[in-house]
Residue frames as qw, qx, qy, qz and C-alpha x, y, z in Angstrom:
[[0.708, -0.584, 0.034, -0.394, 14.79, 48.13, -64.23],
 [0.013, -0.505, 0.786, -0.356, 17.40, 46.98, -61.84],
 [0.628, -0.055, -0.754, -0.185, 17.06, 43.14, -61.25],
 [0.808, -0.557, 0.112, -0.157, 15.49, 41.77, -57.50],
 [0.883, -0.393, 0.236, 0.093, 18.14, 39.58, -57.38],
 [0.104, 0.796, -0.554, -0.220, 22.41, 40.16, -57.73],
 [0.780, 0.440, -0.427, -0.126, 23.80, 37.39, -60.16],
 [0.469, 0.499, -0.657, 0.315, 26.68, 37.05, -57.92],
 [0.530, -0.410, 0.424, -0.609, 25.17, 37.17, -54.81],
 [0.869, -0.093, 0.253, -0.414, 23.16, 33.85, -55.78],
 [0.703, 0.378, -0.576, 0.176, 26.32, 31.96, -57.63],
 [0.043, 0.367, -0.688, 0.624, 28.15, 32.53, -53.92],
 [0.622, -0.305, 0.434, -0.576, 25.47, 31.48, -52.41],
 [0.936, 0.144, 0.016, -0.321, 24.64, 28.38, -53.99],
 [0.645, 0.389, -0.553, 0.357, 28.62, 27.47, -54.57],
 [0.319, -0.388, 0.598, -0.625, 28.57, 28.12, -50.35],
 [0.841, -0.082, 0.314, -0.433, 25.56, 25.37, -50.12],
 [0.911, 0.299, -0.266, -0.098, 26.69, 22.78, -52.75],
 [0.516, 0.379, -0.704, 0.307, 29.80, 22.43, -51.02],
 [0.314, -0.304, 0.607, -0.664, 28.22, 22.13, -47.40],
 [0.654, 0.097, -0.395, -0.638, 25.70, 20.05, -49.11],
 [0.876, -0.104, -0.462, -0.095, 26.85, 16.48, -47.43],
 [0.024, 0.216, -0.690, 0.690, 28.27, 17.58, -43.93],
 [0.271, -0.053, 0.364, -0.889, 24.96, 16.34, -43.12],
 [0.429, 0.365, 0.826, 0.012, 21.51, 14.44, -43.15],
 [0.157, 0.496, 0.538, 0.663, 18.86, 15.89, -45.78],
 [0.302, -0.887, -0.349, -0.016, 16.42, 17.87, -43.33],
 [0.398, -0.759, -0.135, 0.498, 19.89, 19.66, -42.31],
 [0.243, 0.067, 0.471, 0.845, 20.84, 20.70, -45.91],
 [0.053, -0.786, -0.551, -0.276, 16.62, 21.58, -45.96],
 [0.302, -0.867, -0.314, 0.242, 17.22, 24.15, -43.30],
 [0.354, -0.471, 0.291, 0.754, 20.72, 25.76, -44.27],
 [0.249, 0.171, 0.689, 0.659, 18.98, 26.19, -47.69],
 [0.316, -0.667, -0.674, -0.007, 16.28, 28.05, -46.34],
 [0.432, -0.692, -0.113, 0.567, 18.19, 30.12, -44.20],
 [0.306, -0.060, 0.514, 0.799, 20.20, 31.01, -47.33],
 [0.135, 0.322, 0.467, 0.812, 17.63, 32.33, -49.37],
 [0.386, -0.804, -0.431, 0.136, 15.79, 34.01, -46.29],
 [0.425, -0.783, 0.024, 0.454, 18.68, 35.64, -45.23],
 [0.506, -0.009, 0.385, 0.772, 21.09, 36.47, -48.72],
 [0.178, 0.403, 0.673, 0.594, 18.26, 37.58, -50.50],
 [0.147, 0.047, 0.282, -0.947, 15.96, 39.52, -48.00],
 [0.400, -0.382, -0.676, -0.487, 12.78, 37.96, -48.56],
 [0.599, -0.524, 0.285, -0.534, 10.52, 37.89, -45.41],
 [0.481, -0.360, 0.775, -0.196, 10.70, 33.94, -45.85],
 [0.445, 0.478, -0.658, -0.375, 11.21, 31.18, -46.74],
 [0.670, -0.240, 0.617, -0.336, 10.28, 27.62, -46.62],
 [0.215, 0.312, -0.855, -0.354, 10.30, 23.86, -48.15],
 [0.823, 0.078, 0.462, -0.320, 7.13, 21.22, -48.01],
 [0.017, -0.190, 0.948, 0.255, 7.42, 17.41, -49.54],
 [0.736, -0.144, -0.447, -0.487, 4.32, 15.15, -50.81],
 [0.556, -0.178, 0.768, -0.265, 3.40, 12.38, -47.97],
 [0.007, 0.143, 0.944, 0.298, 1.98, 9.07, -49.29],
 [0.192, 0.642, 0.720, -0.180, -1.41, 10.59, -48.34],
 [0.331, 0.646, 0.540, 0.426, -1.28, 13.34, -50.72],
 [0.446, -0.854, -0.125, 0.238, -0.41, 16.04, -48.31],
 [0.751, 0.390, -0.235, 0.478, 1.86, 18.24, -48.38],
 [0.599, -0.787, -0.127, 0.079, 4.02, 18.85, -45.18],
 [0.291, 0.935, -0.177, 0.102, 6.58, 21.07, -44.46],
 [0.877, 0.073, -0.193, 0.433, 10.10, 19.76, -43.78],
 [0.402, -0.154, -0.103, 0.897, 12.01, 23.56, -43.36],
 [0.233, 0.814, 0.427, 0.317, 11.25, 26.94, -42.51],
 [0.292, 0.578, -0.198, 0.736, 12.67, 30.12, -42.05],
 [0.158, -0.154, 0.236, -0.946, 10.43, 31.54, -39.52],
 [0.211, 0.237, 0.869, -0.379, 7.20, 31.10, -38.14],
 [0.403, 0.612, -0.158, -0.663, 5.17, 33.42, -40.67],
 [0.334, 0.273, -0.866, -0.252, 7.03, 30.66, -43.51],
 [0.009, 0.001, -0.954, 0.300, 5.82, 28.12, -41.52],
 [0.334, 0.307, 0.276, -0.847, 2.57, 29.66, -41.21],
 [0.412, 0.483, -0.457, -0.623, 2.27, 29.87, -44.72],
 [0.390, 0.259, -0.842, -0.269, 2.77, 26.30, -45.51],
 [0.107, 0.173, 0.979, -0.002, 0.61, 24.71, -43.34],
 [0.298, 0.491, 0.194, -0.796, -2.22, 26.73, -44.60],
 [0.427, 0.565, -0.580, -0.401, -1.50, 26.02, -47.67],
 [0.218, 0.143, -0.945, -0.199, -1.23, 22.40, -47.05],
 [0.217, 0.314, 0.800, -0.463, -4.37, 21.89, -45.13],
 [0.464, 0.499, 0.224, -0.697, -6.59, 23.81, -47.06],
 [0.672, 0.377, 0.633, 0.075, -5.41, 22.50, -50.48],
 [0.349, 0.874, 0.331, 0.062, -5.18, 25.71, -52.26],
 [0.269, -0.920, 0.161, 0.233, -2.59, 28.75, -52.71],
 [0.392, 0.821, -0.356, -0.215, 0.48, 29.48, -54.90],
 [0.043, -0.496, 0.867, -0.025, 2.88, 27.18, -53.45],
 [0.690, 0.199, 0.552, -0.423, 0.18, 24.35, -53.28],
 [0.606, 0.731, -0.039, -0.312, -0.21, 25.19, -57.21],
 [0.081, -0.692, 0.710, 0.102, 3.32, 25.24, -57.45],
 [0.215, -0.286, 0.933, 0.028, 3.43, 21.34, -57.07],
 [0.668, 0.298, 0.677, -0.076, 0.37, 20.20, -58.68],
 [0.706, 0.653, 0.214, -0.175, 1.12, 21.96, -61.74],
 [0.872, -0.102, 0.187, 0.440, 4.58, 21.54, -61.86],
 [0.460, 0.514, 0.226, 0.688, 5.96, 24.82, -62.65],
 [0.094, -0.010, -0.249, 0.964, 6.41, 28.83, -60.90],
 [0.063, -0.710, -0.563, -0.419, 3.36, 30.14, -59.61],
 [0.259, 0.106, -0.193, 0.940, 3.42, 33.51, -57.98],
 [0.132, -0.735, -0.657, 0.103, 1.43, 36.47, -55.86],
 [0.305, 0.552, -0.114, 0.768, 1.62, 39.81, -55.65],
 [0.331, -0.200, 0.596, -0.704, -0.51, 39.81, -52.22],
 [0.230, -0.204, -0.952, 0.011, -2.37, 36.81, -51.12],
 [0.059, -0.393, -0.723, 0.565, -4.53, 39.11, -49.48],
 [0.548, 0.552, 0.151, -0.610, -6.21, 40.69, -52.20],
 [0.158, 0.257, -0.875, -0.379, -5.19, 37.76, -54.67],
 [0.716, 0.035, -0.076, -0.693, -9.21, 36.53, -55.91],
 [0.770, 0.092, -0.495, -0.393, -8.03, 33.30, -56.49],
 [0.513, -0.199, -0.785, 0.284, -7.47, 31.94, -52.74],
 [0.172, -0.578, -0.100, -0.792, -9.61, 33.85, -51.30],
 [0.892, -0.284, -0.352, -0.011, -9.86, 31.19, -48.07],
 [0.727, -0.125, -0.187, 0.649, -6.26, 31.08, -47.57],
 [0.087, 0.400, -0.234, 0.882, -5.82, 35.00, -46.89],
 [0.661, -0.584, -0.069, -0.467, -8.12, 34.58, -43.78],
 [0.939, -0.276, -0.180, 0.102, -5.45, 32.11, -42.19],
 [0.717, 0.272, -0.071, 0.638, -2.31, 34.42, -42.78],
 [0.356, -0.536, -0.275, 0.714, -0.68, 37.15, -40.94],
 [0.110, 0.965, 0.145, -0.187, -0.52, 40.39, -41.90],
 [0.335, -0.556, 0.597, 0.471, 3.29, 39.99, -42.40],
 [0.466, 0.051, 0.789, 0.397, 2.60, 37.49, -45.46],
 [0.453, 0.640, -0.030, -0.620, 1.92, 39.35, -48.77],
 [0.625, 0.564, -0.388, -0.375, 3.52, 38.54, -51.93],
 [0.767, -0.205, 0.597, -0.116, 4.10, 34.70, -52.03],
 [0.763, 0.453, -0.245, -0.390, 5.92, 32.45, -54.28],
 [0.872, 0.019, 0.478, -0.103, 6.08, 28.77, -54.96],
 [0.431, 0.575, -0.566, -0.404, 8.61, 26.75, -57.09],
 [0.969, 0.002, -0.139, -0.202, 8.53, 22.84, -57.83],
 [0.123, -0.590, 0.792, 0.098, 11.52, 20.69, -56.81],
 [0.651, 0.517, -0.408, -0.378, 11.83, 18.24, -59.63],
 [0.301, -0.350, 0.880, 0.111, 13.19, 14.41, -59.51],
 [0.338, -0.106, 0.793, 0.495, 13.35, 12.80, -62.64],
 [0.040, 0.203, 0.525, 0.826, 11.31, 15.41, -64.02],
 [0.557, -0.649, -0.496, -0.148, 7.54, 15.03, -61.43],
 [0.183, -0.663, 0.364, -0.628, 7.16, 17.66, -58.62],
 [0.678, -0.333, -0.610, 0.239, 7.63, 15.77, -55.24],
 [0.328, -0.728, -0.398, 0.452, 7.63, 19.47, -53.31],
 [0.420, 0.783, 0.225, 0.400, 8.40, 22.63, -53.42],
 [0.372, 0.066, -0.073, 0.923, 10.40, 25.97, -52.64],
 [0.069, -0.858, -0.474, -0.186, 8.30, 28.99, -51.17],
 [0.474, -0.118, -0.291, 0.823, 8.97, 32.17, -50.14],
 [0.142, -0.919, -0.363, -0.051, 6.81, 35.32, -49.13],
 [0.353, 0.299, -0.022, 0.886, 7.40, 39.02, -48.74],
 [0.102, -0.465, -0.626, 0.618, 6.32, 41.23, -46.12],
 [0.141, 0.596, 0.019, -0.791, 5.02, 43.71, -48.50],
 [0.704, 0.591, 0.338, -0.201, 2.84, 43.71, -52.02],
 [0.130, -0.634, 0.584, 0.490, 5.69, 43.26, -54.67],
 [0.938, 0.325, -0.091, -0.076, 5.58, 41.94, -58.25],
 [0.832, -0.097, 0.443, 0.321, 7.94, 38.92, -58.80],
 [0.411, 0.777, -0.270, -0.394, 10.41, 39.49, -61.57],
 [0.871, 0.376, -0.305, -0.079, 12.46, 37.09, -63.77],
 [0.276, 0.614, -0.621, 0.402, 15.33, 37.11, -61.19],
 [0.595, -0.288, 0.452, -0.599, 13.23, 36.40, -58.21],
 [0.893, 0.188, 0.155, -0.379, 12.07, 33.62, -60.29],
 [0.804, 0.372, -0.426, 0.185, 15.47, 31.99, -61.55],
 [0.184, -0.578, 0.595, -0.527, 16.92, 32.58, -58.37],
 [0.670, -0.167, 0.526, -0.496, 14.19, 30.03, -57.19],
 [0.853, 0.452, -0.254, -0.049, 14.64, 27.64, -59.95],
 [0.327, 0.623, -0.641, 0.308, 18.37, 27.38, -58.89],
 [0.259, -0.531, 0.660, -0.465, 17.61, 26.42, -55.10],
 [0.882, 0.035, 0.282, -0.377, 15.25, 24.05, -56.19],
 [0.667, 0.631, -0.396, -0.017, 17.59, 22.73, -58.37],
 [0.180, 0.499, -0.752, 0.391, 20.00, 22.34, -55.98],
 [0.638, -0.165, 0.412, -0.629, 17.57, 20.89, -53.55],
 [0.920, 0.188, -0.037, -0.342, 16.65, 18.18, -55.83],
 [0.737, 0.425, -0.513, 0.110, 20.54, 17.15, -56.47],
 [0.217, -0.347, 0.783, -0.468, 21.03, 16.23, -52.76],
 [0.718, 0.091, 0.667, -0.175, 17.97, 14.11, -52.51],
 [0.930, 0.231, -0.238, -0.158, 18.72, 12.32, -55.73],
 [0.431, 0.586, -0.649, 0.222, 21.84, 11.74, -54.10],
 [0.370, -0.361, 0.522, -0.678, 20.48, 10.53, -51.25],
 [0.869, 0.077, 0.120, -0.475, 18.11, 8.40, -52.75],
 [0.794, 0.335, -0.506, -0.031, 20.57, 6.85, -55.18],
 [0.170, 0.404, -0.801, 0.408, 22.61, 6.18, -51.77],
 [0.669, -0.268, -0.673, -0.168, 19.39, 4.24, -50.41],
 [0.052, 0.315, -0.534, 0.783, 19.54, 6.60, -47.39],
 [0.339, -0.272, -0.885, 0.167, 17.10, 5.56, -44.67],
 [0.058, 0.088, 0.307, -0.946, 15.07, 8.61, -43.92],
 [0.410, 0.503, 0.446, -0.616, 11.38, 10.19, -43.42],
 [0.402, 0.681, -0.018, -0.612, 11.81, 12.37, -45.85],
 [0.091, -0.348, 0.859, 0.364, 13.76, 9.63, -48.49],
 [0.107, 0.310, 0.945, 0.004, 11.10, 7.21, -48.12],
 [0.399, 0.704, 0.329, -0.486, 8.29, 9.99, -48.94],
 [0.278, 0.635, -0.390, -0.606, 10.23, 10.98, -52.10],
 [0.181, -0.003, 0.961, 0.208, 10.71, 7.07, -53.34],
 [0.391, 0.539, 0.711, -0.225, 6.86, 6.56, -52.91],
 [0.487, 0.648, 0.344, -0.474, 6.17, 9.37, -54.63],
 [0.204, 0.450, -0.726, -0.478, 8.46, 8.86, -57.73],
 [0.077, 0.051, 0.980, 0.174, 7.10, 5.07, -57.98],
 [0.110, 0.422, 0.709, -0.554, 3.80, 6.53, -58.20],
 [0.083, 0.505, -0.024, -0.859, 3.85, 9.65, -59.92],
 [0.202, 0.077, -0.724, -0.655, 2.28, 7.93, -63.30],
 [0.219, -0.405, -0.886, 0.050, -0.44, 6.30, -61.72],
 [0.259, -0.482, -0.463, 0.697, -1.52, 9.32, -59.92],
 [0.152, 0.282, -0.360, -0.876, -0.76, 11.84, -62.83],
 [0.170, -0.081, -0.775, -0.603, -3.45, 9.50, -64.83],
 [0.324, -0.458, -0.827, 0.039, -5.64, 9.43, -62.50],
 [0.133, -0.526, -0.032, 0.839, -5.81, 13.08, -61.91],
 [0.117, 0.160, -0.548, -0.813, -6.12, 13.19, -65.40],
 [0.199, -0.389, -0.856, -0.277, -9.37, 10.83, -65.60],
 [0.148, -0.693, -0.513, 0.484, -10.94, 13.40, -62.76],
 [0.085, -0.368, 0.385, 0.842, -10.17, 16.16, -65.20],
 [0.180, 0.087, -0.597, -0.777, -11.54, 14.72, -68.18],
 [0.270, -0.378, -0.864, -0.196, -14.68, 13.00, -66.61],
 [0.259, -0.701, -0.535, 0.395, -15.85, 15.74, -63.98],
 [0.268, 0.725, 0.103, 0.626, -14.76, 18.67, -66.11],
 [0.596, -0.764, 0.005, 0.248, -12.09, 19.51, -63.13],
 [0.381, 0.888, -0.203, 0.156, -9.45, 21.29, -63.09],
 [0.767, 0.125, -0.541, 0.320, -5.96, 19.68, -61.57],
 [0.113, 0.177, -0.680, 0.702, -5.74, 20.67, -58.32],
 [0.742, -0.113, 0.287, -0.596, -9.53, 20.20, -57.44],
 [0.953, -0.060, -0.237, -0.182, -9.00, 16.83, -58.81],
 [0.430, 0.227, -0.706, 0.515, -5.50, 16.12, -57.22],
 [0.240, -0.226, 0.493, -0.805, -7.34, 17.63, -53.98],
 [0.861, -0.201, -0.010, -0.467, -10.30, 15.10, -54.25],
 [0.810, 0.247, -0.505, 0.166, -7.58, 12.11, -54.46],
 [0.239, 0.379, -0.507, 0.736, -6.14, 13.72, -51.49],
 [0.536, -0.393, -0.017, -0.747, -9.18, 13.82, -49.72],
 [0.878, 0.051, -0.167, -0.446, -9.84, 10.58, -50.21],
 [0.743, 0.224, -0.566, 0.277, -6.98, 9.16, -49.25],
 [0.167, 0.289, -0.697, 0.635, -6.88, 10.81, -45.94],
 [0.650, -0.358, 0.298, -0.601, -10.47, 9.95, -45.06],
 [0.982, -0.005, -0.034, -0.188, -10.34, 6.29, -45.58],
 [0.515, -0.689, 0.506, 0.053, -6.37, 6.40, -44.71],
 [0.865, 0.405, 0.253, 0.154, -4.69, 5.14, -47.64],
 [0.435, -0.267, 0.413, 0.754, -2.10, 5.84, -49.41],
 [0.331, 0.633, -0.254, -0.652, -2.93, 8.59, -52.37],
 [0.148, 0.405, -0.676, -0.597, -1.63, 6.11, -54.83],
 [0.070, 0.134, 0.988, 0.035, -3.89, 3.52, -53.76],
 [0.431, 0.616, 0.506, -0.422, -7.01, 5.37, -53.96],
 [0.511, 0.551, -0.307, -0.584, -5.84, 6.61, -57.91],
 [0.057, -0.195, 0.967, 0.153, -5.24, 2.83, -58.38],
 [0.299, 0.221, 0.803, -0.466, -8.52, 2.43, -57.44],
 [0.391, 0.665, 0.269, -0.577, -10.21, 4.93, -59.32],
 [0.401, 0.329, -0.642, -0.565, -8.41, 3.48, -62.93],
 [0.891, 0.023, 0.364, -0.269, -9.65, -0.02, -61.76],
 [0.588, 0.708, -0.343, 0.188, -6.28, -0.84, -63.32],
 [0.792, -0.589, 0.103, 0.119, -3.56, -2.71, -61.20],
 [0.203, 0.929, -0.061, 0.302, -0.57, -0.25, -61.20],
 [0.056, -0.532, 0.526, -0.661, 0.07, -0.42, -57.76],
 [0.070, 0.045, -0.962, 0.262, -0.67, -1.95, -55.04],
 [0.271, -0.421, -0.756, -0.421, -4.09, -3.80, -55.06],
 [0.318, -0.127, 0.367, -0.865, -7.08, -2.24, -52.92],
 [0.102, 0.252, 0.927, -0.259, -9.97, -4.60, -51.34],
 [0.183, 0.675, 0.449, -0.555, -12.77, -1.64, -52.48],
 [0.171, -0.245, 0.527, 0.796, -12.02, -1.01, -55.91],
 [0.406, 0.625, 0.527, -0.409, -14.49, 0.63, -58.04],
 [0.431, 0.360, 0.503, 0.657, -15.16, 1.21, -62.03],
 [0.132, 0.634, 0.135, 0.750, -16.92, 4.38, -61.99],
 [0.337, -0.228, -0.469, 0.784, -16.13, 7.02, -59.11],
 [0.003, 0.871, 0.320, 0.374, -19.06, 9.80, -58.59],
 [0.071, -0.678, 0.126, -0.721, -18.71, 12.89, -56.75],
 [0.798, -0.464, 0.022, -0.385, -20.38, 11.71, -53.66],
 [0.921, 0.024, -0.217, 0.324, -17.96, 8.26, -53.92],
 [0.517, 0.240, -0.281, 0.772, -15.24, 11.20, -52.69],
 [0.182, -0.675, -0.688, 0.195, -17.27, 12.47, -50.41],
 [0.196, 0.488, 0.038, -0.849, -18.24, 15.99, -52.06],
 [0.362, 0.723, 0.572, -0.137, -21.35, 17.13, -53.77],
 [0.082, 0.862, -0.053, -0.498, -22.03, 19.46, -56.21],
 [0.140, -0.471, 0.669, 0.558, -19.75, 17.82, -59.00],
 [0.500, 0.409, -0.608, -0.461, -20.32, 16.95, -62.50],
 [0.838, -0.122, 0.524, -0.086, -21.00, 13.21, -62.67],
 [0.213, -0.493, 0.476, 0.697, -19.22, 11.76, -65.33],
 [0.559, 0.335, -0.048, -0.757, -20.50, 11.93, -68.48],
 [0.870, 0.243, 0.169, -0.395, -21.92, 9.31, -70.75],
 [0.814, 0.530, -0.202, 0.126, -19.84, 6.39, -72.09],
 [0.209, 0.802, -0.479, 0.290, -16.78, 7.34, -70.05],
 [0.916, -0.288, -0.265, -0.089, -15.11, 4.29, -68.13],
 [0.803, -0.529, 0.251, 0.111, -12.33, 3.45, -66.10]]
């Protein structure tokens, strides 16, 4: 089977970006990186979302409106490949979002253009702080090319903003990635304690942390500070030892079980 994606095509491309890479701020390497694997590759689109401090994720670059589309859907609702993508740190793929069972929400919010959809992590110093997406106008499995292809950009993606960071650059998007790197342990464990005490899976519990941080306006990290009752981070006036369901305002969960603390 003849590969989605030509070997050379995506060396040239990516030896085209890496040297254009610092004629510029970060948001204008986000968009030329974007364009690039919109327009080399033939996808329908393409696009790039970052973590906020409230747990969100918001998009930064997109190809197109459709791309665009895609991602805030996908960040509002909570749910969907590219969503996945960053809370479980690793490729997650569609063949159509619209008859894909397991977001079954998010295909009610998307065009008709957006079918096959996939999500890669962009990595700094190993924790997802966003991701890489792209979508196809038509039902198409992903193949191993499609998927290292996207591995590369993200790759590349990540070695501008560490270069950025390590230059203490003064941006939006800089200052989102900092937070969430000084964080990312405090968060991950607390994720994890919503896991192992509500018998959740990691993105409903990342998505209750998220919740919670944007009703009561916080920072994300300060509500998983909260919820180890464990000073990590920075200290919260409302701190509690055991979180229920309700305490995040949704029903319907697991309380946690017997014996299990903070």
């Amino acid at each position: 089977m003849t590969a989605h994606i030509d070997a050379e095509a995506l060396r040239s491309s990516l030896q085209r970006l890496r040297e254009a890479a610092f004629d510029g701020d970060v948001a204008g390497v986000m968009k030329r990186t974007v364009d690039a694997v919109h327009g080399v590759f033939g996808y329908g689109g393409a696009g790039i979302m970052f973590i906020t401090e409230s747990g969100d994720l918001s998009y930064i670059a997109a190809s197109d409106d459709a791309a665009r589309q895609l991602e805030q859907a996908q960040a509002s609702d909570g749910q969907g490949p590219c969503y996945e993508s960053y809370v479980y740190a690793r490729e997650v793929v569609s063949t159509d979002v619209h008859t894909d069972s397991r977001w079954p929400e998010l295909r009610t919010r998307l065009s008709a253009q957006v079918r096959a959809v996939a999500g890669t992590p962009i990595l700094l110093g190993g924790s997802p702080v966003g991701t890489l997406n792209v979508y196809r106008d038509e039902p198409v499995g992903w193949d191993k090319s499609d998927v290292n292809a996207l591995i590369a950009y993200s790759g590349l993606i990540a070695e501008v903003l560490a270069t950025a960071l390590a230059a203490q650059e003064h941006g939006i998007v800089a200052g989102q990635l900092q937070h969430a790197l000084d964080y990312r342990v405090v968060i991950e464990r607390a994720v994890g304690y919503l896991m192992g005490t509500h018998r959740l899976d990691a993105v409903t519990a990342f998505d209750l942390l998220r919740r919670r941080a944007r009703d009561s306006r916080r920072r994300v990290a300060d509500v998983a500070t909260e919820i180890l009752g464990r000073s990590t981070g920075p200290a919260s006036d409302d701190r509690v030892d055991d979180l229920r369901p309700s305490d995040l305002g949704l029903t319907g969960l697991p309380s946690p079980e017997p014996g299990l603390k903070t």
